[in-house]
Structure formats: structure tokens, C-alpha cells
C-alpha positions in Angstrom: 42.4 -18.3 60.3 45.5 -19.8 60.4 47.6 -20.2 57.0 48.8 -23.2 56.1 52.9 -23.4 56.1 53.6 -23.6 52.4 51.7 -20.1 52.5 53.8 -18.5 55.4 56.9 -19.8 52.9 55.9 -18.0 50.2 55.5 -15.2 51.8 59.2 -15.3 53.5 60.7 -15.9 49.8 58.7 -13.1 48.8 59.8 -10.8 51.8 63.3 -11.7 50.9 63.0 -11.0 47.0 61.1 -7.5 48.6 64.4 -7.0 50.6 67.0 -7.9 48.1 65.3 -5.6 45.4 65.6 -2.6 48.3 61.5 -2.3 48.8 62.1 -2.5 52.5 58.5 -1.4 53.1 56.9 -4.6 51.1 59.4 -6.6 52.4 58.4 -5.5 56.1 54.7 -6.0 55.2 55.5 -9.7 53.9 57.2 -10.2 57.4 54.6 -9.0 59.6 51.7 -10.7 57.8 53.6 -14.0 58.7 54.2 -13.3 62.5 50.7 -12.3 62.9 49.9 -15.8 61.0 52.3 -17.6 63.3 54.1 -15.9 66.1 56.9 -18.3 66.6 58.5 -17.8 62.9 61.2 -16.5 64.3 63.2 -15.9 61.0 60.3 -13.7 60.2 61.2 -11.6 63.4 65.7 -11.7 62.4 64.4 -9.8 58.9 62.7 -7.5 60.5 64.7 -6.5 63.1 67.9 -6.7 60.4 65.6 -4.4 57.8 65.2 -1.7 61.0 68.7 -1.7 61.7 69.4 -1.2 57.6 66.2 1.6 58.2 68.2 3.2 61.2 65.1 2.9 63.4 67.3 1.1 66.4 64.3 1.0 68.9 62.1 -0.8 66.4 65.3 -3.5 65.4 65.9 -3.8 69.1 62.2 -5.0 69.5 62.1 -7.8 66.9 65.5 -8.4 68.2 64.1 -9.2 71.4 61.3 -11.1 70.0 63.9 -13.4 67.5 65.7 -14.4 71.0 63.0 -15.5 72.6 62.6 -18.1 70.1 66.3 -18.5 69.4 67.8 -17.6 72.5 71.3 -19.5 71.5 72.4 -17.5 68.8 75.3 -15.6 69.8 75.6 -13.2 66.7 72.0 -12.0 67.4 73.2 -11.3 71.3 76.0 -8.9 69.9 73.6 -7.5 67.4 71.3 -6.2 70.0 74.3 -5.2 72.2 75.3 -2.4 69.7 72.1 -1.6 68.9 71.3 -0.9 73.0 74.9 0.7 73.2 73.7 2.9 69.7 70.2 4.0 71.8 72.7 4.5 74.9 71.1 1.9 76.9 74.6 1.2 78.2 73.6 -1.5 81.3 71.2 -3.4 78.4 74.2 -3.7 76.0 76.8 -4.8 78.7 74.4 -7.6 79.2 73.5 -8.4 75.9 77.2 -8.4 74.9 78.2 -10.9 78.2 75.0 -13.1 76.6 77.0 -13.3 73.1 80.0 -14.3 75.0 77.9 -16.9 77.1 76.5 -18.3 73.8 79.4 -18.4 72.1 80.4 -15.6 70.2 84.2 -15.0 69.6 86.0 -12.7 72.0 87.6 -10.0 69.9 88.9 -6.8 69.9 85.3 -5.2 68.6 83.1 -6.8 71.8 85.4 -6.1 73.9 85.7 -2.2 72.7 82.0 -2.0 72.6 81.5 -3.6 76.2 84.1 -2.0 77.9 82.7 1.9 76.5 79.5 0.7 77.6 80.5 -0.4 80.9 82.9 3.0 81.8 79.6 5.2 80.9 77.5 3.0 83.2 80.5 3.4 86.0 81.5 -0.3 85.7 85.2 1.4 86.1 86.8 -1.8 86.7 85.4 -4.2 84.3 85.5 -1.6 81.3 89.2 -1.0 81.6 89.7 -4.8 81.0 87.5 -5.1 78.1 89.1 -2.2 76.6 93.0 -3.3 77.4 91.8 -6.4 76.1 90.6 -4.9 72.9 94.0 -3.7 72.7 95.6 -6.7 73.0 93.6 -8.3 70.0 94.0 -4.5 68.2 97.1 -2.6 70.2 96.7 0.7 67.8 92.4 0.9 68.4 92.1 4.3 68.6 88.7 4.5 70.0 90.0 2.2 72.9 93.3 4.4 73.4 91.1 7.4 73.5 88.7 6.3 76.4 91.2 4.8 78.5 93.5 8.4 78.3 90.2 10.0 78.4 88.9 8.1 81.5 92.6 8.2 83.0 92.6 12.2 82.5 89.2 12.9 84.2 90.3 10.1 86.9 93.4 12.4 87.9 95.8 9.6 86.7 98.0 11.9 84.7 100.9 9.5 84.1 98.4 6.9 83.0 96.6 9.8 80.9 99.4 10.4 79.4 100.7 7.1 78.1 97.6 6.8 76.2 97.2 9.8 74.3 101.0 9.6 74.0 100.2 6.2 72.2 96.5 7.6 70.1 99.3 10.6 69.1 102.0 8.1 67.7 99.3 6.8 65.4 97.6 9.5 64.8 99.8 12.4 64.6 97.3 14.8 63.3 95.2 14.4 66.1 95.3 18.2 67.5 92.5 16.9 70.5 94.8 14.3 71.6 97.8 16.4 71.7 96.0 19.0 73.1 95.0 16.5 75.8 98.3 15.2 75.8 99.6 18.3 77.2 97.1 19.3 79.6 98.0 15.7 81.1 101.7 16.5 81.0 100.2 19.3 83.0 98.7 17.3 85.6 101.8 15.7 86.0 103.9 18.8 87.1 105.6 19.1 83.6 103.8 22.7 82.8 106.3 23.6 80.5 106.0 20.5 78.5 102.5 20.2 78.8 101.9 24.2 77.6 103.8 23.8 74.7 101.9 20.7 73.1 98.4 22.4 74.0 100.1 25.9 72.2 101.6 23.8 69.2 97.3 21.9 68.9 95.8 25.0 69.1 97.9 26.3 66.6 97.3 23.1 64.8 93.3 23.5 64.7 91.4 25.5 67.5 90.2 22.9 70.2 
């Protein structure tokens, strides 16, 4: 029996007050009843998806995710949504799609999509294309960390050593605590042919905190 809309209404506000108070679970069952009433309240689909993701349960976002873009396949923010989400579940091919979607739609290029994409893409082997997301998430966010890290990181196990090392070089410069990245620091220095150099920082990080 269908319900008639200013039902499936009440219901959302309800869901919402549900949500807002923390009672995820009621809120969830206020949601559901109104997709199995109508299936293309797709607003009904964003909250749950958005109350899975609060939850931690990614698959289960990822899911209504998918269903809230079938409906609403122009909204970019949704796109990026289920491109961390994919790159959370390590799904890395799924994420590098979804996040290319949010661009398509779009979403503003920025120093966070392109981190996320361009991780994504050098675990999936996409070499090329995720060294220029993540130099461009440097130039929207020169001291990223994260970014520094998986281009020294990917320049290291690459057997670029003078590459290697102007990254971690950099990631040590803002974080001068950072006993890994010296520690990697120095074995690239290593690689290089400077063994004395490159000994003495990975002596001085172990010293610092065991690798």
C-alpha cells in the first residue's frame, strides 16, 4: 500500500529529529520505512548512507551512497563522499573513479581530492597520474605531509634516490621529530652513494626512537 506523501514527510522530519537526538537506530528505521514506501526518495537514501558513515559501517554507507546517485547523479559532494569511503574499504580503482566523477560534476579541485586520488591511484599502479594529483595537492598545500610522504616513499621503492630524497628532506623540515622520515632520509642518501651521510641520519633516528 503506498503512503500518501505528507506521511513519507513525517516520517523524514522524524528520522531527522531521530538523528539529531543521536538514536541512529530509530532514525535508520524511519529512513528505511520510507524507501520501502517509495524508492526514489532519494534524501531518505543521503541519511542513511551519511548515518553509516557516522556508524563506521563504510560498506553499508557506500551502498545507500550508490543508491542516492542514482537518483541524484549530479551532486558532486556525494561523488567525493563515496570516493573516500571506496579509498577507506581500499577499493582504490572505485575511488579514483568516483573522485574523477566529483570533479566531472563539479566539485572544487583542492589539495584534499587530489591527495586522496593520487594515493589511490599509486596503490592501484596508476604511477603517472598519482604523482600529478599528489604534486598538485602540494601546490594547493606545499607542507601536506601525507603527500610528501608517498611521493619520497614511492620515489625510494622506485630507485629514484635523489628524488627520494628531496621529499623526505622536505616532510623532515616540517616535521623534525619524524625519526621514520629521517631514517628514510638516510637510507636514500644511501642510495645515492653518500653512505656516510646516509649512515649517520639512520644512526642519529634510531637513536631517536627504534624504527
Amino acid at each position: 500500500m503506498a503512503f500518501p506523501g505528507n506521511k513519507l514527510k513525517s516520517l523524514y522530519k522524524e528520522g531527522i529529529s531521530c538523528r539529531n537526538a543521536g538514536a541512529f537506530g530509530a532514525a535508520k528505521r524511519c529512513f528505511k520505512e520510507i524507501v520501502l514506501r517509495d524508492s526514489s526518495y532519494a534524501l531518505a537514501y543521503l541519511q542513511l548512507a551519511e548515518i553509516a558513515a557516522l556508524e563506521e559501517v563504510y560498506p553499508e554507507s557506500i551502498g545507500y551512497y550508490k543508491h542516492y546517485l542514482q537518483l541524484e547523479e549530479e551532486q558532486s559532494g556525494a561523488w567525493y563522499t563515496i570516493g573516500v569511503l571506496y579509498f577507506n574499504t581500499k577499493e582504490y580503482s572505485a575511488a579514483v573513479t568516483a573522485f574523477e566523477m566529483a570533479l566531472a560534476k563539479g566539485r572544487r579541485k583542492d589539495a584534499d581530492i587530489c591527495l586522496t586520488a593520487g594515493m589511490s591511484c599509486l596503490q592501484m599502479k596508476a604511477t603517472q597520474k598519482g604523482i600529478q594529483y599528489l604534486e598538485n595537492c602540494l601546490a594547493f598545500r606545499p607542507d601536506d605531509p601525507r603527500a610528501l610522504q608517498a611521493l619520497a616513499h614511492h620515489y625510494y621503492l622506485a630507485g629514484s634516490y635523489q628524488l627520494a630524497v628531496s621529499y623526505w628532506d622536505r616532510l623532515l623540515s616540517i616535521q623534525p621529530g619524524n625519526a621514520f622520515a629521517m631514517f628514510m632520509l638516510g637510507k636514500s642518501y644511501i642510495g645515492t652513494g653518500e653512505v656516510n651521510r646516509g649512515e649517520a641520519l639512520c644512526d642519529k633516528a634510531l637513536a631517536a626512537a627504534p624504527i
